[in-house]
N, C-alpha and C positions, 0 to 999 in steps of 0.2 A: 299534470303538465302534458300540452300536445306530443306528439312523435315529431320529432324533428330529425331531418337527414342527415345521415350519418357524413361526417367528414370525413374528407380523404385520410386516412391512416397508412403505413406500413402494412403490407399485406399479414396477414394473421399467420402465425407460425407454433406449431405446437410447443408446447414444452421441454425441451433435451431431455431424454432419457437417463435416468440416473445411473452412473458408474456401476458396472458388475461389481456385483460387492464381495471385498477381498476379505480374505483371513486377517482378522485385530489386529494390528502389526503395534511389534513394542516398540517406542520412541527411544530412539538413540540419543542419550542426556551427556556427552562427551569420551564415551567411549570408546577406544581408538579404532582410527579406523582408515581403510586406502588415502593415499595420498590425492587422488582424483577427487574425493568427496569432499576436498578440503571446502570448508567456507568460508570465502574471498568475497568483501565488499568493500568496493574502492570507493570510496567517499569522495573521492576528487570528479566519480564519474557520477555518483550522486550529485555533489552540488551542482556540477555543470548541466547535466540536465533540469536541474528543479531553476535553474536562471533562465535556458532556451526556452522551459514551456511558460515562465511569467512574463518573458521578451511576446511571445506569440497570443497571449494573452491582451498585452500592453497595442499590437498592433490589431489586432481583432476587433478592440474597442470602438463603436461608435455610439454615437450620438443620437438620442430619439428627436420624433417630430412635436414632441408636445415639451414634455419636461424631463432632465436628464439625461440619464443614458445608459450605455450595457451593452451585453452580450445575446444572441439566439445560440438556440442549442447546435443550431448548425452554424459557421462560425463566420462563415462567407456572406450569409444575409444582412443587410444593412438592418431591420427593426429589430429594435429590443427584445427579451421575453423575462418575465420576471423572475423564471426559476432560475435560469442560466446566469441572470446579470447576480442573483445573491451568491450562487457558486464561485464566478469570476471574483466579484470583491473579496468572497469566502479566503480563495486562492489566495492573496495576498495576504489575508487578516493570520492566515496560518504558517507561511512563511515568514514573518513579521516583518515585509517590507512594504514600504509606501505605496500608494498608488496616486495620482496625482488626479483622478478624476472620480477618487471616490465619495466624496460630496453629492455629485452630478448620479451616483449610481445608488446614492440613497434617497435621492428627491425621486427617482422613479421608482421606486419599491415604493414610497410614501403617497406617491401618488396614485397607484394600481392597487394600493389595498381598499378589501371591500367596505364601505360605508352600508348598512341597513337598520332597520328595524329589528329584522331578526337576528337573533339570538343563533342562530345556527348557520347562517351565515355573515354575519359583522366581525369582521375582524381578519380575514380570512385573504386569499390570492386566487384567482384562478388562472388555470392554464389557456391559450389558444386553442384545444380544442376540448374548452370543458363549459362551452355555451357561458360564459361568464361567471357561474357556480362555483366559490373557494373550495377548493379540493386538498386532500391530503400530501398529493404530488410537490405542490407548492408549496403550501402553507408550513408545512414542515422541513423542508429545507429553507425559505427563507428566516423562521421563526428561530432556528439554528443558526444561523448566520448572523442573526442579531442579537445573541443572546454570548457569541465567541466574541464577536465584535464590540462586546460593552458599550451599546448604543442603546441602551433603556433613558439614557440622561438626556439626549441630545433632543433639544425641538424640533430638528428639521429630518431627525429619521422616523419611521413608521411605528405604530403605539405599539410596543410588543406585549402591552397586556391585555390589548385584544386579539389579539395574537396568539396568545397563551390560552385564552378564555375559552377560543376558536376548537383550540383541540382537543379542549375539555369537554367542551358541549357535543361534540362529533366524533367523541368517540363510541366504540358499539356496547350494549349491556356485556355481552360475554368476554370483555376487556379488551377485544384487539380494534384494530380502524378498518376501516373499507377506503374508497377514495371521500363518504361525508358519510352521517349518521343512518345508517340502513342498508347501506350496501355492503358486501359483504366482507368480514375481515380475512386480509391475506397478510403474508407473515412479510415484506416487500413494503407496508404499506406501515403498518405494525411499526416498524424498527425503525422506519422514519420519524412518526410522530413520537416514538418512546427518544429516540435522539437527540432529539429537540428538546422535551421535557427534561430529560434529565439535565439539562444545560439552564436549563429555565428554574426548575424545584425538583431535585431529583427525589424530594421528600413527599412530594403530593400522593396521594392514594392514588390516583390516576396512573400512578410509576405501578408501582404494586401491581394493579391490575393488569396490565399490559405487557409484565415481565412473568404473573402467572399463568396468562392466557397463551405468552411465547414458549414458556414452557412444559405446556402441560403434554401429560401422553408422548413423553422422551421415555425411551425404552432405550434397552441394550440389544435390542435386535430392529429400530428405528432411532437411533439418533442423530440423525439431520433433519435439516428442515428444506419445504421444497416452497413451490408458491401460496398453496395454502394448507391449514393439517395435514388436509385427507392427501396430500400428496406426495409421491415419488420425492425424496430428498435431491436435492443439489448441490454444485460445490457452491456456486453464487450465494443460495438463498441460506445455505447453512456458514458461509464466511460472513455473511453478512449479521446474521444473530447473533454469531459470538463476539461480532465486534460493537454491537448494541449492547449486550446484555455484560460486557467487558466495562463499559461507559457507566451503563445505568445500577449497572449493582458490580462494583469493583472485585466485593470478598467473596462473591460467588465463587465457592471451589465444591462443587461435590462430584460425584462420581458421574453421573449423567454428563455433566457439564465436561467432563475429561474424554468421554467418550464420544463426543459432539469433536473433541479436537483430535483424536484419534481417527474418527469417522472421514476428517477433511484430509488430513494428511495421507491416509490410505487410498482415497479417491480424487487425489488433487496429481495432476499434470503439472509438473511445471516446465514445461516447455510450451504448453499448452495455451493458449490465449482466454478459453472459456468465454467465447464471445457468442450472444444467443438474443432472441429478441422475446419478450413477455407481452402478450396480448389479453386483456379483457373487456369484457363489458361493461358499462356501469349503468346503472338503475337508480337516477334519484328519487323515484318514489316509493323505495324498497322492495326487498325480497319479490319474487313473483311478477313484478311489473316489465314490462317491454324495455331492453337496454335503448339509451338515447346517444349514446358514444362510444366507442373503445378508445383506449389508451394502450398505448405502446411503450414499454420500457425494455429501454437498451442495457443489459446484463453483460459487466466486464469484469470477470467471474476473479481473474490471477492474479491481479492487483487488490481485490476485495478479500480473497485467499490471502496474502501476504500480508496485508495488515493484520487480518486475525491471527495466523501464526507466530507475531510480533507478541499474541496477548497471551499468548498459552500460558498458567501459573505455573507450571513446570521450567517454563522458560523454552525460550525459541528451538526448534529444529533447524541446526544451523546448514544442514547441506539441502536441504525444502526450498531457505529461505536463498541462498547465495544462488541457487538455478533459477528461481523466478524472478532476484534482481535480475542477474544477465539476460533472464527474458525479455522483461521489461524495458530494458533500457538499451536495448542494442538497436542500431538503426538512426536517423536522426530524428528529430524533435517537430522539425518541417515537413516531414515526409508520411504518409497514410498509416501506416505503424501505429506513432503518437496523436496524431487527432483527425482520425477520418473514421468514418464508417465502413466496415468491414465491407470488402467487395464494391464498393461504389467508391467515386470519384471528388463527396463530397465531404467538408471537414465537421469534426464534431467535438464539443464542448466537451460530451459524456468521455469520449476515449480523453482527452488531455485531462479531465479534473482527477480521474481514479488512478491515475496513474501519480498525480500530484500530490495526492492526501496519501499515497501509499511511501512515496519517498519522503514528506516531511515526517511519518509516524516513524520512514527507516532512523531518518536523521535525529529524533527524539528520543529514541531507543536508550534507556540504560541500561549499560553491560554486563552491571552487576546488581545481584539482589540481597534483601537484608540479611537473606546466612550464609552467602556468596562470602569464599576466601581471593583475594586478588594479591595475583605473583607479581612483583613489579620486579621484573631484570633490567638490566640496562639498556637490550634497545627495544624493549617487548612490556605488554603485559596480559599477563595469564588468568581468565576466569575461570575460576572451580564453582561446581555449582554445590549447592549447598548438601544436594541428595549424595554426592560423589566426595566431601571434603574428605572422609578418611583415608581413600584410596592416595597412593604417590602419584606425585606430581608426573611421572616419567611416563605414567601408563596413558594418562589421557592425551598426550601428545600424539601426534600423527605418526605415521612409522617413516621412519628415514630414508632419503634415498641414497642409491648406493653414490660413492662420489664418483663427478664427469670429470673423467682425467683432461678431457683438451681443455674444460673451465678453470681446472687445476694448472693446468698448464699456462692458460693466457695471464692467468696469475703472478703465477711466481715462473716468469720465463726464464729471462736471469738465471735463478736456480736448476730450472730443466736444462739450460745452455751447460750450465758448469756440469753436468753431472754425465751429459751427453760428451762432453772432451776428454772430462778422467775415464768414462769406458773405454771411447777409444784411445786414447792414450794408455793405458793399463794395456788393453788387446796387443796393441804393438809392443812393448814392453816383452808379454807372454810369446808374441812368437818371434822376438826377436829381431824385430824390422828396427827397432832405438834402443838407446839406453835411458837407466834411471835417470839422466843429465835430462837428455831430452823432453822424459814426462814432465819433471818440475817445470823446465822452463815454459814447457808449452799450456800449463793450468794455472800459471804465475799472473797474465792479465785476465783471464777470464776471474779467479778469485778477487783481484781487484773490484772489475768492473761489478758484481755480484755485491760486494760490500757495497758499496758506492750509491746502486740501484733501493737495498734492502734499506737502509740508512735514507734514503731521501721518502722511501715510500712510508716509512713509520712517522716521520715528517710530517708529510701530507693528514698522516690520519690521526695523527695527536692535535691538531691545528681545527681537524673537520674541517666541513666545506668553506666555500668564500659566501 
């Protein structure tokens, strides 16, 4: 193939430097602990955010020139692109709500997959800037999208078993993907197409391969994962395998793999955004050959982080996970925050989905595991986990704060009132300014009023609300 010029890209930007590496920290599995560490997730601020970003979704939607319709990864463009439009319907397919134009957003997927002779490319997507060549960028998130979406049946969606066929034949001999067959496997690229498959045949030896090649050469003194092997680990690239390799092989539990979630938790910010751009070359005629394109991918490291946390078989790091919700979700849903591109002005697809798939995974969550003991009190209930069930119930509770006399007071006023007139009433009594006549009669209404008040408010709260 000619050398063709290179398309405008994102300017190239190294790779983040991975976290100074801290001392093994041991996971706190409910041990009590400051009352600042508590972990709080308001569900109410969950759902109302995952409705604002399917609302901005909903208006983002247009319509192509040829057939269908969809999203660009930047959200303000009016044409389509085929990675973003399977995300967008993704969006919905995962939230389990309707979309009313998603018909129209599957005759464009159907329409933009590759037709060929070849075997290495039929069946396939490509990007906008991948010279028309199906690439793994696409091909693997739409092929996932189709395979959530139970649209193998439907005539009018895209053949997903050429689809499937795609990522079979283009994957590398030493089991990981590059963007097609030859170029080189990174681990980014890797977890996409294993994603997909496992959704598609998590049984195929192609799974196997792909999750031994993710694996391989995990140490305990390297256990994350960065762009590719030979590199520097990250929070992204290693949140992102254990949320692959969580999907693709469920009962994965060994030691390496624990230490992979120790590795993230000890180098994860959550306050942090982990926002960073990934730049390569790609080479379709293989190894050695002159790159014909770079691709750019936009890494949203916190939200990617948080779902993996969600997967830990130990069970969640609940003060991790309750800092990076409030990360996540503070700000509006309109606003550069939720779908724009760090430092520029324009919106993006990438910032609103990861933050999307990261709140339905919160919202899927269950709380308890199969040797989990569950307290159920009257207006609470208590997860023990399973590693902790001997221990009392009292210890894994948070520690108490002391009591706020004025909230005690706005309380039971009433009662502060009465007890403020017997003092002084009493005082005068002592030095002689009244007599005993006088105390009674003067604590004679306020005991009234006190009953009266106590009596209506038990009322109230036998009845509960309206």
């Amino acid at each position: 193939m000619n050398q063709t010029p290179q398309l405008p890209a994102p300017a190239p930007r190294a790779d983040p430097p991975a976290a100074t590496p801290r001392p093994r920290v041991r996971l706190w599995r409910g041990a009590s602990r400051p009352s600042e560490d508590a972990a709080v997730i308001d569900m109410a601020v969950l759902d109302t955010r995952l409705n604002e970003s399917l609302d901005v979704l909903r208006d983002a939607y247009a319509p192509a020139l040829g057939t269908g319709g969809g999203w660009y990864h930047e959200l303000t463009r009016p044409e389509p692109g085929t990675t973003a439009t399977a995300l967008g319907l993704l969006a919905f397919v995962e939230a389990g709500r309707p979309f009313e134009h998603f018909d129209d957003g599957l005759a464009f997927l159907a329409a933009r997959q590759t037709s060929s002779q070849d075997a290495l490319r039929d069946g396939g997507w490509a990007t906008k800037t991948s010279l028309g060549m199906p690439v793994v960028e696409a091909t693997g998130w739409i092929a996932r999208f189709l395979a959530r979406a139970r649209c193998d049946l439907r005539d009018d969606a895209p053949d997903l078993r050429r689809a499937y066929h795609w990522l079979l034949q283009n994957q590398n001999p030493d089991g990981g993907w590059g963007s097609l067959l030859g170029c080189q496997s990174r681990v980014w690229l890797t977890c996409l197409a294993l994603r997909a498959l496992s959704q598609l045949n998590p049984y195929d030896p192609a799974v196997d391969r792909g999750v031994e090649w993710l694996t391989a050469d995990r140490t305990a003194h390297r256990p994350g994962w960065g762009p590719t092997q030979a590199s520097r680990p990250t929070v992204t690239h290693t949140a992102f395998a254990l949320v692959t390799l969580a999907e693709a092989r469920p009962d994965l539990r060994s030691e390496r793999l624990l230490d992979a979630y120790d590795w993230l938790l000890a180098n994860l910010d959550p306050d942090d955004e982990h926002t960073w751009i990934e730049t390569y070359d790609v080479s379709p005629q293989g190894a050695g050959s002159k790159p014909v394109w770079r691709l750019a991918l936009w890494h949203h490291g916190l939200p990617i982080a948080l779902t993996a946390l969600l997967r830990d078989p130990r069970g969640p790091h609940g003060p991790a996970v309750a800092r990076a919700f409030r990360t996540l979700t503070r700000g509006e849903v309109a606003g550069p925050r939720w779908n724009g591109y760090p430092g520029s002005g324009r919106t993006s697809l990438w910032t609103l989905w990861w933050r999307l798939e990261t709140l339905i995974a919160l919202a899927r969550l269950p709380l308890a595991g199969s040797a989990d003991v569950v307290h159920w009190l009257p207006d609470a209930a208590v997860v023990q986990r399973a590693h902790a069930r001997e221990r009392p119930l009292a210890d894994l509770l948070p520690n108490r704060r002391l009591v706020d006399p004025v909230a005690l007071a706005r309380r039971h006023w009433a009662a502060s009132l009465l007890v403020l007139v017997c003092l002084c009433s009493a005082f005068g009594v002592a030095a002689g300014i009244w007599g005993w006549k006088d105390f009674w009669l003067s604590v004679i209404l306020p005991v009234v009023l006190t009953g009266v008040n106590e009596s209506m408010r038990r009322r109230r709260t036998q009845r509960g609300p309206p």
